[in-house]
C-alpha positions in Angstrom: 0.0 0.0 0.0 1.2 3.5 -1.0 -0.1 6.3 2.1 0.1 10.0 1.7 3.0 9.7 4.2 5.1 8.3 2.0 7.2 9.5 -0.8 6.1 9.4 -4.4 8.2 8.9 -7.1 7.8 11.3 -10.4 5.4 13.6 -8.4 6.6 17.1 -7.9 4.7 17.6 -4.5 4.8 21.7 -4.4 2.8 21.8 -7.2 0.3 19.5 -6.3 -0.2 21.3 -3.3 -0.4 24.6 -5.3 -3.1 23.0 -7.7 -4.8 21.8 -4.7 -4.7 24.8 -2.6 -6.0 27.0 -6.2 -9.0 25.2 -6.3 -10.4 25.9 -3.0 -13.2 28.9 -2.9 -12.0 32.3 -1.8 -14.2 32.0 1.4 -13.3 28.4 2.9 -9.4 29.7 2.4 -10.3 32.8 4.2 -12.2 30.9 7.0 -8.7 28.6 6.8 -6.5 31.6 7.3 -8.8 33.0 10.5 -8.6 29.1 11.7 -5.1 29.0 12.9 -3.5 32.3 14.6 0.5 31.8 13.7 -1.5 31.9 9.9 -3.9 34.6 10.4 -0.4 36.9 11.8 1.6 35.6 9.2 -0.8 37.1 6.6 -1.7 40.1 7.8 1.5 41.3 8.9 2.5 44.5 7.3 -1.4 45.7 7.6 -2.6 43.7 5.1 -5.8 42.4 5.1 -7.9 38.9 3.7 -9.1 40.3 0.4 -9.8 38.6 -2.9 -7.2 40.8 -4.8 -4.5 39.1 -2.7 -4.9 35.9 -3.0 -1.8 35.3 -4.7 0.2 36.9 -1.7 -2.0 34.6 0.7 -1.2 31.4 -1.7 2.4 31.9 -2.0 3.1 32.1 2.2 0.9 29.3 2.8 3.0 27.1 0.3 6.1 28.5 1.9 4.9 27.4 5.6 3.8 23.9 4.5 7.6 23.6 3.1 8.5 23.9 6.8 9.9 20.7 8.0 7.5 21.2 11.2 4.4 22.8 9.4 4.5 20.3 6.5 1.9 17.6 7.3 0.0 20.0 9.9 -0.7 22.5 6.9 -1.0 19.7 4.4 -4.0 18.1 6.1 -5.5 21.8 6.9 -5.6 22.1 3.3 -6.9 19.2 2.0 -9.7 19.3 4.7 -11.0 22.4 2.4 -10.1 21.6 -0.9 -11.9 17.6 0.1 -15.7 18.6 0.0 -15.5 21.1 -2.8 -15.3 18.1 -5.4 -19.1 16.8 -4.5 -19.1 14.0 -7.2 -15.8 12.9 -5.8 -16.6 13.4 -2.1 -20.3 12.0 -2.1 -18.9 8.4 -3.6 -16.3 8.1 -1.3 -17.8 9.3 1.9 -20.5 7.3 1.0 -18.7 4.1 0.2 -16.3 4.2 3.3 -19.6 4.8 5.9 -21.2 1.6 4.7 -21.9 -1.9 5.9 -20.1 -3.2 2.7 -16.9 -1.3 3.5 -17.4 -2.3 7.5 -17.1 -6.1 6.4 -14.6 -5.6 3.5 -12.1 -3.8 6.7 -13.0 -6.4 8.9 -12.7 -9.4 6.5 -9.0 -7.7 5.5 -7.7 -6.9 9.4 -8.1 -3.1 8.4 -8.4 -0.8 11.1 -11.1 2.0 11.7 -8.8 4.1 10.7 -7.8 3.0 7.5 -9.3 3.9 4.1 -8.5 1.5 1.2 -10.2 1.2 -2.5 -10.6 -2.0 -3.8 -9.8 -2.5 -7.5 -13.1 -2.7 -8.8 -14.2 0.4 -6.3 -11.3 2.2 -7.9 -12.3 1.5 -11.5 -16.1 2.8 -10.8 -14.8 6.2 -9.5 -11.8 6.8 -11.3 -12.2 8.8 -14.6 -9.2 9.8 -16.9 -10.5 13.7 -17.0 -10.5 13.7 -12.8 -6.6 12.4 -12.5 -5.3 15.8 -11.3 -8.0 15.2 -8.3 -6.9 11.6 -7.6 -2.9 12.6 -7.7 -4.2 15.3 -5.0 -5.8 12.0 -2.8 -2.4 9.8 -3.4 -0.6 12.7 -2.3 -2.7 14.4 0.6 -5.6 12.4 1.5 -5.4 9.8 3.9 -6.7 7.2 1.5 -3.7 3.9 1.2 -3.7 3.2 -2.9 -2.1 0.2 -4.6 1.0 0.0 -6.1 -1.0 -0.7 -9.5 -3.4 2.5 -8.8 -0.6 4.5 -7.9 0.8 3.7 -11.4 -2.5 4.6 -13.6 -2.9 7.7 -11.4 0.3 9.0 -12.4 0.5 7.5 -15.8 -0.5 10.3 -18.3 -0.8 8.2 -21.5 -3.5 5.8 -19.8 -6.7 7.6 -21.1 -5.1 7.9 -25.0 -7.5 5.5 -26.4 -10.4 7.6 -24.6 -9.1 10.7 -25.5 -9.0 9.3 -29.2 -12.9 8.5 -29.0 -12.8 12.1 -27.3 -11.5 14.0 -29.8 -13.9 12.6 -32.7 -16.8 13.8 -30.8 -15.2 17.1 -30.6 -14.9 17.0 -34.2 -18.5 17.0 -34.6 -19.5 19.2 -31.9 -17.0 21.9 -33.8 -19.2 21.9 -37.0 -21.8 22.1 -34.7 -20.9 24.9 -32.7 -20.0 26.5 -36.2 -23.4 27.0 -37.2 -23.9 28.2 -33.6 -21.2 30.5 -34.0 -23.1 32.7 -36.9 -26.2 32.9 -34.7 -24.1 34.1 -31.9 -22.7 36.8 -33.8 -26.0 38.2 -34.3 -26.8 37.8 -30.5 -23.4 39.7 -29.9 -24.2 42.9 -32.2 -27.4 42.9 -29.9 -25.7 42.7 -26.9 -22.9 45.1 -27.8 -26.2 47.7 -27.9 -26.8 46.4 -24.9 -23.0 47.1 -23.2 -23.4 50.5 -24.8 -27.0 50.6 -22.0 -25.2 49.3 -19.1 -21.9 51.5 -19.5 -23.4 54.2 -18.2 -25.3 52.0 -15.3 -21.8 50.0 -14.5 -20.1 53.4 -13.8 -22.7 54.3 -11.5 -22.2 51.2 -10.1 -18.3 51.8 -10.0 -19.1 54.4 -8.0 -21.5 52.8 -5.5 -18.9 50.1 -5.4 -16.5 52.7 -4.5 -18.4 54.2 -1.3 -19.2 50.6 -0.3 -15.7 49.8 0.0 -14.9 52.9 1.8 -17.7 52.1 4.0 -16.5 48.7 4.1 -12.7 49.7 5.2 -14.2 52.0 7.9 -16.0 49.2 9.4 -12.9 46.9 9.0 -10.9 49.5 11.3 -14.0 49.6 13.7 -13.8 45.9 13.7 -9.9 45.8 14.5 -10.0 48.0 16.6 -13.0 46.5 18.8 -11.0 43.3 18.2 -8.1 44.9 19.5 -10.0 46.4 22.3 -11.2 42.7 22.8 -7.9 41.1 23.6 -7.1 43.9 25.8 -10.3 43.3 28.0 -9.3 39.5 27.9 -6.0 40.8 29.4 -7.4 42.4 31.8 -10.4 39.9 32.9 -7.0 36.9 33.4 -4.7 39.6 35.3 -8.2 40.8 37.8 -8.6 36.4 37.9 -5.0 36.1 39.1 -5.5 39.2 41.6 -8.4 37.6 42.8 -7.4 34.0 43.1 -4.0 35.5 45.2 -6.4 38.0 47.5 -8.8 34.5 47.9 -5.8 32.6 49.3 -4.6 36.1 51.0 -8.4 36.6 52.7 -8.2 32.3 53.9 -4.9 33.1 55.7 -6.6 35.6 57.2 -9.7 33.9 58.3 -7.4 30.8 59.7 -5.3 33.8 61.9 -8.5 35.4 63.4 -10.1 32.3 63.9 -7.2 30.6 65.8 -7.1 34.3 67.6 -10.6 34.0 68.4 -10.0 30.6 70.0 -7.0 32.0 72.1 -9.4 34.7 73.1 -12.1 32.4 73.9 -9.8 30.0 76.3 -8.7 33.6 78.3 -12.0 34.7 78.6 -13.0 30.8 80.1 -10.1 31.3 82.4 -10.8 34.5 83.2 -14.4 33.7 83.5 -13.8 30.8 86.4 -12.0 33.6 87.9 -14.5 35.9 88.2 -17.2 33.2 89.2 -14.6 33.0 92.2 -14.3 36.5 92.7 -18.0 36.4 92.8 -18.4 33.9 95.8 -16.1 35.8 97.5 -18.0 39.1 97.2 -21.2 37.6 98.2 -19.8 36.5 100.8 -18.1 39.4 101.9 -21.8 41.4 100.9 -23.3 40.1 104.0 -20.8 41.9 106.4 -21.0 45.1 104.6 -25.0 44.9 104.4 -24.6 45.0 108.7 -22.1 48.1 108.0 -24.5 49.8 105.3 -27.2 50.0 108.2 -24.7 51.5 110.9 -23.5 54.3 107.9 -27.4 54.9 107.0 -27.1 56.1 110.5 -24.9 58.1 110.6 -25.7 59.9 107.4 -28.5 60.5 109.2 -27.0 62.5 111.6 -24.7 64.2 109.3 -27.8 65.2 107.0 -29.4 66.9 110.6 -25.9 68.8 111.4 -25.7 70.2 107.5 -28.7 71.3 108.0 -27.9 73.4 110.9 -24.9 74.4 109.3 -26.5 75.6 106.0 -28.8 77.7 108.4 -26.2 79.5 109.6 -25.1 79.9 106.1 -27.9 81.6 105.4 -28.0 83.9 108.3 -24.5 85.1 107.3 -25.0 85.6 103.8 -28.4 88.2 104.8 -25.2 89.4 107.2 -22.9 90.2 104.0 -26.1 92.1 102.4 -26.4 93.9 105.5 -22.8 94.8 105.2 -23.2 95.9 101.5 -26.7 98.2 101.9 -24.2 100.0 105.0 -22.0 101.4 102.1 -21.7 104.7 101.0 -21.2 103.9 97.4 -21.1 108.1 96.0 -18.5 108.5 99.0 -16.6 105.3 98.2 -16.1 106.3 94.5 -14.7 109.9 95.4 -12.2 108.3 98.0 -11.0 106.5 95.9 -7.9 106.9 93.6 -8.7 105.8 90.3 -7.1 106.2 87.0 -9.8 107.6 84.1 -10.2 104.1 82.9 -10.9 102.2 85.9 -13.3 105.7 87.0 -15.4 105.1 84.2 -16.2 101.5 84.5 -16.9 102.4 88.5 -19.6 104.5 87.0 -20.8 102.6 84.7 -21.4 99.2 87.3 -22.9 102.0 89.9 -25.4 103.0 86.8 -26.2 99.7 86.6 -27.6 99.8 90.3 -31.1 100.3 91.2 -32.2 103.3 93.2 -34.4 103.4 95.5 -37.6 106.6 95.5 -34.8 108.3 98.4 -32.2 107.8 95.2 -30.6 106.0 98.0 -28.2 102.8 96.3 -28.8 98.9 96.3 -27.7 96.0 95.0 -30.5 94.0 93.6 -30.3 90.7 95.4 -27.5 89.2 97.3 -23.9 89.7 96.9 -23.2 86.1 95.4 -25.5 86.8 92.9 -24.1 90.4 91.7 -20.8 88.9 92.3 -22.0 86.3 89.7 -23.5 89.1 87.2 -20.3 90.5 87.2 -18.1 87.3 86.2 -20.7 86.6 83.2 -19.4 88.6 80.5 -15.8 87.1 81.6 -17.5 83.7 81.3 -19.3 84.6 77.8 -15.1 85.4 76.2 -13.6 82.7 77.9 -16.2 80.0 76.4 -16.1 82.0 73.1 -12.4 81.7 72.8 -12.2 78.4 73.8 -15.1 76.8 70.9 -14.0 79.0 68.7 -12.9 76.7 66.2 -16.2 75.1 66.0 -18.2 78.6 66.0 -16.2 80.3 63.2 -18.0 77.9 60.6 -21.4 78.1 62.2 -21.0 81.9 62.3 -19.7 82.6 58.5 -16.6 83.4 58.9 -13.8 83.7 60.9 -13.4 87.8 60.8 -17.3 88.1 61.7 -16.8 86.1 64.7 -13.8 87.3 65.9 -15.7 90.9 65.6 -17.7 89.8 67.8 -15.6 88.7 70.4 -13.5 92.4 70.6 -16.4 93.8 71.8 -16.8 91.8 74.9 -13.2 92.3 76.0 -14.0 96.4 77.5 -16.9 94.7 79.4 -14.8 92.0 81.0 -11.8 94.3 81.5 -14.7 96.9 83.5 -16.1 94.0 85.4 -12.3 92.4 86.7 -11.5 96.0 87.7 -14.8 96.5 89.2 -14.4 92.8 91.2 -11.1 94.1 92.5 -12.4 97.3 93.7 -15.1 95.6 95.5 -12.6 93.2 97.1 -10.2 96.1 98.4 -14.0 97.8 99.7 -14.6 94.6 101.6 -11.4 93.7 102.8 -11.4 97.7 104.3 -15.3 96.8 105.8 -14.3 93.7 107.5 -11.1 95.7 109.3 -12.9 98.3 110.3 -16.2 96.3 111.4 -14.8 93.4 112.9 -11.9 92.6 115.6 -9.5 90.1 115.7 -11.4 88.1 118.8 -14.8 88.1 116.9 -12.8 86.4 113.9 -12.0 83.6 116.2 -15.3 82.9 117.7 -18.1 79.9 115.3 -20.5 82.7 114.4 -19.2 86.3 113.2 -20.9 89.1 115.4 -20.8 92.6 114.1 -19.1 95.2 115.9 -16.2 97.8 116.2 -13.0 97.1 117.6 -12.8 99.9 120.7 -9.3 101.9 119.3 -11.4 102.7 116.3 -14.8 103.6 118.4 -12.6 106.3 120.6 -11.7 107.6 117.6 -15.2 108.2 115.8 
């Protein structure tokens, strides 16, 4: 048996190849070509593309890659795989023969494999014709089909069919004279459809031109197809490098997990421990709870007592804060003011708190309430800066801006500065009331009793 596999004398293989690959339509070559990547570069390298006009170009690099040593019998089966099913007479009797039950039994009675295609001489002589031998020297060479030494030799013996041809060429003879009478009818057919060009010039170049814009449209979408294919193989790119990154952070995220969960478990044992500790503890305190419930009583007690002695003492309280008010209505405040040395600054803030007095019908002076609480109407514009200063980073964006609130701020500063000058001249006015109204053995005794030491009564 003679396979495709092996080397056949008297047969220049390249141009078989070239014969074979020339016969196969424009569009299975070009669905060929897209088939196999290293191909599809190959061809359109240089920005080519897979048109009809370069076909030739397309031909003469596939012949080149299946003389390749390691491309030969891959490219050579790609090939014939097209070229196979374009020959339907051909094809349909020899698919058709090698997929039925008589071919099953004449493989089984021979020891064939399933694999193995062979024509029996009287199989070969129905499907060979003389006018089809450049199809069968493309089957010895390429297809997978095992020939006889004696089929080999009639497939590649040109002088075979001479007696047919012979027979042939006597029929040709007649049809001549035939098509010769043919031939004057056909002239008059072609005067009518020269006319007939002359029509369809003018439609053809409109055509050209539609043709034309068609391509153009048809290169614009060839780009837009590139380009999205291009865009395409980026994305893929990007989908397997955001797999990798998410199979590593999956693996990444596990460790994890494991660390916190064997963390957890450490946590858990402490807190057990720590838990029979404090269950301990507990019993302990209970215990201990019982002795201080007998000490709670005795303290209830004497909170009692203590609540009974604050109460005398805030009585007494009381009595000498109406004392201090006493001490304050007593003052010659008109008199007080011209004693006293004060600088033009410190004058007029004296007379602006004594404005701020009430007067009685007599236009006599008092201070509306006791002294705590004028003492505490004094310290409230102080209070009002200090708290302003202090939040001030908060109130500058509730209050616009910055400069606004800040504004605001300068004017209590005169106020407070009036008020601390005002406190201090009261303090210097009490500290001089309490010297000259009580002595130094009054000071000593639990509850202050108003009256003059006697140096300063001989005196007055």
């Amino acid at each position: 048996m003679l396979g495709n596999n092996e080397k056949i004398q008297g047969v220049n293989l390249a141009d078989v190849f070239g014969r074979m690959l020339g016969e196969i339509p424009w569009t299975s070559l070009k669905n060929y070509v897209f088939a196999s990547a290293p191909l599809m570069k190959l061809c359109t390298m240089g920005g080519h593309r897979l048109e009809p006009q370069k076909r030739d170009r397309i031909e003469k690099l596939i012949q080149r890659e299946a003389q390749k040593p390691n491309m030969a019998e891959q490219m050579n089966n790609g090939v014939f795989a097209c070229w196979y099913p374009v020959h339907t007479e051909l094809h349909t009797n020899l698919e058709d023969y090698f997929h039925s039950t008589e071919y099953k039994e004449y493989r089984e009675s021979k020891g064939l494999g399933e694999d193995e295609y062979v024509l029996p001489d009287e199989k070969f002589e129905a499907f060979f014709k003389v006018e089809d031998l450049p199809k069968w020297r493309i089957l010895l060479c390429f297809s997978p089909l095992k020939f006889t030494a004696e089929q080999a030799a009639k497939i590649l013996d040109d002088n075979s069919g001479n007696v047919d041809l012979v027979e042939r060429l006597k029929g040709a003879e007649t049809e001549r004279d035939e098509l010769s009478k043919k031939n004057a009818q056909l002239n008059g057919e072609l005067e009518r459809l020269r006319n007939r060009q002359n029509e369809m010039t003018n439609e053809i170049q409109e055509l050209k031109k539609l043709n034309r814009q068609l391509r153009a449209d048809n290169d614009s979408r060839q780009e837009k197809q590139d380009s999205l294919l291009a865009e395409l193989r980026r994305a893929n790119a990007q989908l397997t490098k955001f797999d990798s990154q998410k199979q590593d952070e999956q693996v990444a995220l596990k460790e994890e997990m494991q660390r916190t969960r064997n963390r957890m478990q450490s946590d858990i044992d402490r807190l057990g421990k720590e838990l029979a500790s404090w269950q301990s503890r507990y019993e302990e305190q209970r215990q201990a709870n019982r002795s201080l419930g007998e000490q709670t009583a005795e303290a209830g007690r004497k909170v009692e007592q203590i609540r009974k002695e604050k109460e005398g003492v805030e009585k007494r309280n009381g009595e000498l804060e109406k004392f201090a008010d006493l001490l304050l209505s007593r003052i010659d405040w008109a008199r007080v003011g011209t004693a006293m040395k004060m600088t033009p600054t410190v004058r007029r803030n004296f007379n602006s708190m004594i404005k701020r007095l009430n007067y009685e019908e007599d236009r006599s002076l008092k201070i509306e309430g006791t002294l705590p609480d004028f003492w505490s109407t004094l310290q409230k514009s102080e209070n009002a800066l200090i708290d302003g200063i202090v939040k001030s980073e908060s109130q500058e964006m509730m209050n616009g801006s910055a400069d606004d609130y800040w504004e605001g701020l300068k004017e209590l500063f005169p106020d407070v500065i009036m008020t601390l000058e005002a406190r201090i001249a009261m303090l210097n006015i009490l500290q001089e009331i309490f010297y000259q109204t009580f002595s130094d053995e009054s000071l000593e005794e639990p509850l202050l009793v108003s009256g003059k030491p006697k140096a300063k009564a001989a005196k007055e």
